[in-house]
C-alpha atoms as a printed R data frame, in Angstrom:
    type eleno elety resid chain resno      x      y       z
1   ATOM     1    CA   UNK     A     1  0.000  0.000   0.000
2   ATOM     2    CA   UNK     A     2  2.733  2.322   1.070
3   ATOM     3    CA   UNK     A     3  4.696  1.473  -2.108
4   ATOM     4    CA   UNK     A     4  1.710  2.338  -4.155
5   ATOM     5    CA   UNK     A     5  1.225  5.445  -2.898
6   ATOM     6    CA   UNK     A     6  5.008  6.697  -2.984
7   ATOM     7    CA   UNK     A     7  5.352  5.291  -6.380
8   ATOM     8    CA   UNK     A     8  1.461  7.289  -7.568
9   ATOM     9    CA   UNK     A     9  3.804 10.402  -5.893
10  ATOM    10    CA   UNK     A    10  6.506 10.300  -7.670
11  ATOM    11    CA   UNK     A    11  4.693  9.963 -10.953
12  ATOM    12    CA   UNK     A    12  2.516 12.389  -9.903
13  ATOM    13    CA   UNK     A    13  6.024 15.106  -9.603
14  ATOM    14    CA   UNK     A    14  7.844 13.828 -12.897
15  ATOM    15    CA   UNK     A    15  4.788 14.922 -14.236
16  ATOM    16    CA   UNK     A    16  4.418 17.932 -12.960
17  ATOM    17    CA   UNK     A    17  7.765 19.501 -13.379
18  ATOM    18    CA   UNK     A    18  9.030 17.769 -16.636
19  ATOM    19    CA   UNK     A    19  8.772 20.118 -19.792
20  ATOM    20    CA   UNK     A    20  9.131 18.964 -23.075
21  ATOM    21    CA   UNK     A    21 12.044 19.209 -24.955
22  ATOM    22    CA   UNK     A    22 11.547 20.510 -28.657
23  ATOM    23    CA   UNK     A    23 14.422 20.304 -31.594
24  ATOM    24    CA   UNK     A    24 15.455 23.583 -32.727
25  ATOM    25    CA   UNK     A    25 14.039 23.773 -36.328
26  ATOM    26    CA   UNK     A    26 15.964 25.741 -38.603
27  ATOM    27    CA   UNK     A    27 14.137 26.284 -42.095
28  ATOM    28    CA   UNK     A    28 15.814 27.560 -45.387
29  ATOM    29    CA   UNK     A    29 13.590 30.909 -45.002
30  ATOM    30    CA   UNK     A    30 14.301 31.750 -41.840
31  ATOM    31    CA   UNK     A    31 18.112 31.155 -42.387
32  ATOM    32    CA   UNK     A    32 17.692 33.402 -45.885
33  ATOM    33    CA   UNK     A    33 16.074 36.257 -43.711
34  ATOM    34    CA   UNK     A    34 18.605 36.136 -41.513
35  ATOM    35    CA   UNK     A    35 21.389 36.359 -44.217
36  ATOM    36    CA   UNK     A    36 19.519 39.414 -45.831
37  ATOM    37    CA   UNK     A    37 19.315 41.131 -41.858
38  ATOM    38    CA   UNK     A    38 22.799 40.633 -41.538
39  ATOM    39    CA   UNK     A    39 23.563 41.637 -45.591
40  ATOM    40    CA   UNK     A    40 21.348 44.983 -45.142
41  ATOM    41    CA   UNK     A    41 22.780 45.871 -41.453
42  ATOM    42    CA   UNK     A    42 26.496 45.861 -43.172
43  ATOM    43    CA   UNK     A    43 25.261 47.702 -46.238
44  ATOM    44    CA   UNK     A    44 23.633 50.306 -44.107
45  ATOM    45    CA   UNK     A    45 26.517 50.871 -42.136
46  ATOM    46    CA   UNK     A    46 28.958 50.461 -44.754
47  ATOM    47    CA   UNK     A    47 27.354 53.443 -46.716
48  ATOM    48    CA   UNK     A    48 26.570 55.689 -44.246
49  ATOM    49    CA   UNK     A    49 30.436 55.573 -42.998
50  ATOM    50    CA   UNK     A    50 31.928 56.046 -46.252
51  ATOM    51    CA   UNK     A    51 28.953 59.286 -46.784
52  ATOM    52    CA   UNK     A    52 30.308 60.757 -43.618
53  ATOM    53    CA   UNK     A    53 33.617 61.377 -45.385
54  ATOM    54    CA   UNK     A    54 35.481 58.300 -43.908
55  ATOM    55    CA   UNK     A    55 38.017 56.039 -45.821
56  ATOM    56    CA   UNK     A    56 36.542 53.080 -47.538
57  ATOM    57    CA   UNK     A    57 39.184 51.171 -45.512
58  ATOM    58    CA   UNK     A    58 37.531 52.620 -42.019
59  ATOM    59    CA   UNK     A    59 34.146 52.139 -43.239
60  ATOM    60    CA   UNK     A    60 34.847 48.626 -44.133
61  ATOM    61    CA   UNK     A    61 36.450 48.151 -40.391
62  ATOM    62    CA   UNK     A    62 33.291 50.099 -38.607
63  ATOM    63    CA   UNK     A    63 30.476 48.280 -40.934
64  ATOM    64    CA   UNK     A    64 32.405 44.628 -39.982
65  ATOM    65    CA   UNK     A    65 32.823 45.491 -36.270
66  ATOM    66    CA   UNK     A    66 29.063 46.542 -35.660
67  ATOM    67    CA   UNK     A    67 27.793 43.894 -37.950
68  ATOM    68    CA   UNK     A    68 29.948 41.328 -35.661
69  ATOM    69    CA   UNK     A    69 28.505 43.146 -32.566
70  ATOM    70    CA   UNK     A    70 25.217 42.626 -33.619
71  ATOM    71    CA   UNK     A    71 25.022 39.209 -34.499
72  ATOM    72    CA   UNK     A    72 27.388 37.545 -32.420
73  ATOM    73    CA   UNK     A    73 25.198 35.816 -30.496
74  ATOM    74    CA   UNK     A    74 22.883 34.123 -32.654
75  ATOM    75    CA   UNK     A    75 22.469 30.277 -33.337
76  ATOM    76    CA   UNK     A    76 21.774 30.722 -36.631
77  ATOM    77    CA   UNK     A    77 25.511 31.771 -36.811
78  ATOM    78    CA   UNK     A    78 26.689 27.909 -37.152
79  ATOM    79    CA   UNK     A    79 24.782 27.742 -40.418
80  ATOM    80    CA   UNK     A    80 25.622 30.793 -42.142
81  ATOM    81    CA   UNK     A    81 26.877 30.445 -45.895
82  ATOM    82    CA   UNK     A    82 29.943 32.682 -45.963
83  ATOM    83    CA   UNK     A    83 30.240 32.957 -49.509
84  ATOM    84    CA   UNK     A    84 26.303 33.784 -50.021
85  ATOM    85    CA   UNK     A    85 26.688 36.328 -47.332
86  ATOM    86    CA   UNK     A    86 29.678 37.377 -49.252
87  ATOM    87    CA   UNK     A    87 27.792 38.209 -52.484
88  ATOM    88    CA   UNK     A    88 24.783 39.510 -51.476
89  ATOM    89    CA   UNK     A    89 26.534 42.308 -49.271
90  ATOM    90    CA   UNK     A    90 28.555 43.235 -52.620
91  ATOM    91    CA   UNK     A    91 25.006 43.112 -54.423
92  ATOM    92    CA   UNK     A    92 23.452 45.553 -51.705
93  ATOM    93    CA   UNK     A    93 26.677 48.274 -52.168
94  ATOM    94    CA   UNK     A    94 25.923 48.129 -55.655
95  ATOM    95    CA   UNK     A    95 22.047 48.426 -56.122
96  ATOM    96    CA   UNK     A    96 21.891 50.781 -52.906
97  ATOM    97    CA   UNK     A    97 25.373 52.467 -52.031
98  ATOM    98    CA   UNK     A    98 26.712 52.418 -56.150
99  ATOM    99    CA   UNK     A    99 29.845 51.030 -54.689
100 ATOM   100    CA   UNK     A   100 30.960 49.319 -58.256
101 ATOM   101    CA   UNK     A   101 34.607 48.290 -57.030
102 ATOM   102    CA   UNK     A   102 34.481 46.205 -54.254
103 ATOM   103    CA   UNK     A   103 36.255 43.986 -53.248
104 ATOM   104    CA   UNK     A   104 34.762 40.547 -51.986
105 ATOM   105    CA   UNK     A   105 37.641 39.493 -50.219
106 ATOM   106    CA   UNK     A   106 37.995 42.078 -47.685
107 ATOM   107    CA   UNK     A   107 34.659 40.847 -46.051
108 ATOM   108    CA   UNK     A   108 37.015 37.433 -45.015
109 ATOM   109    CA   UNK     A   109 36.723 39.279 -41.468
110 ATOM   110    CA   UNK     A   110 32.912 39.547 -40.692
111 ATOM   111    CA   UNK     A   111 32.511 35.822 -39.428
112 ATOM   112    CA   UNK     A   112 30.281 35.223 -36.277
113 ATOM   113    CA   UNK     A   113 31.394 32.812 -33.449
């Protein structure tokens, strides 16, 4: 009787305080939105530097250290395409900044832990 009871209890608690545990579910769009956030953050920032009068050189430094700042700390970092990030940012300085000469290989830098 005694055992029933504890073990009724016990089921009764695991019950009570166990949550569920979902899988993080990462879909294509959601990753794509988050490439274009992080694509128009470091076009913003890229042409607003260089309209200020600033080198392209320190723009390109100040647009890559606030677009690291911003997204550091994201999971969707892990599953980033570099070299789609890559192109789209040089895509953005053209259609919005009419930055025709730049190069892709200075953005080697802007990678997120």
């Amino acid at each position: 009787m005694i055992k029933r009871v504890f073990t009724i209890f016990i089921l009764f608690l695991l019950l009570l305080f166990i949550s569920p545990v979902h899988s993080l579910e990462t879909s294509s769009k959601n990753l794509e939105k988050f490439t274009k956030k992080i694509s128009n953050k470091f076009t913003r920032t890229y042409c607003n530097t260089t309209k200020f009068g600033i080198s392209y050189e320190g723009a390109l430094a100040f647009a890559i250290g606030e677009t690291n700042k911003e997204f550091k700390n994201n999971k969707l970092n892990k599953l980033i395409d570099y070299s789609l990030l890559r192109n789209l940012i040089v895509n953005d300085l053209e259609n919005n900044c009419q930055v025709y000469d730049f190069d892709i290989r200075s953005l080697e830098n802007l990678k997120f832990n």
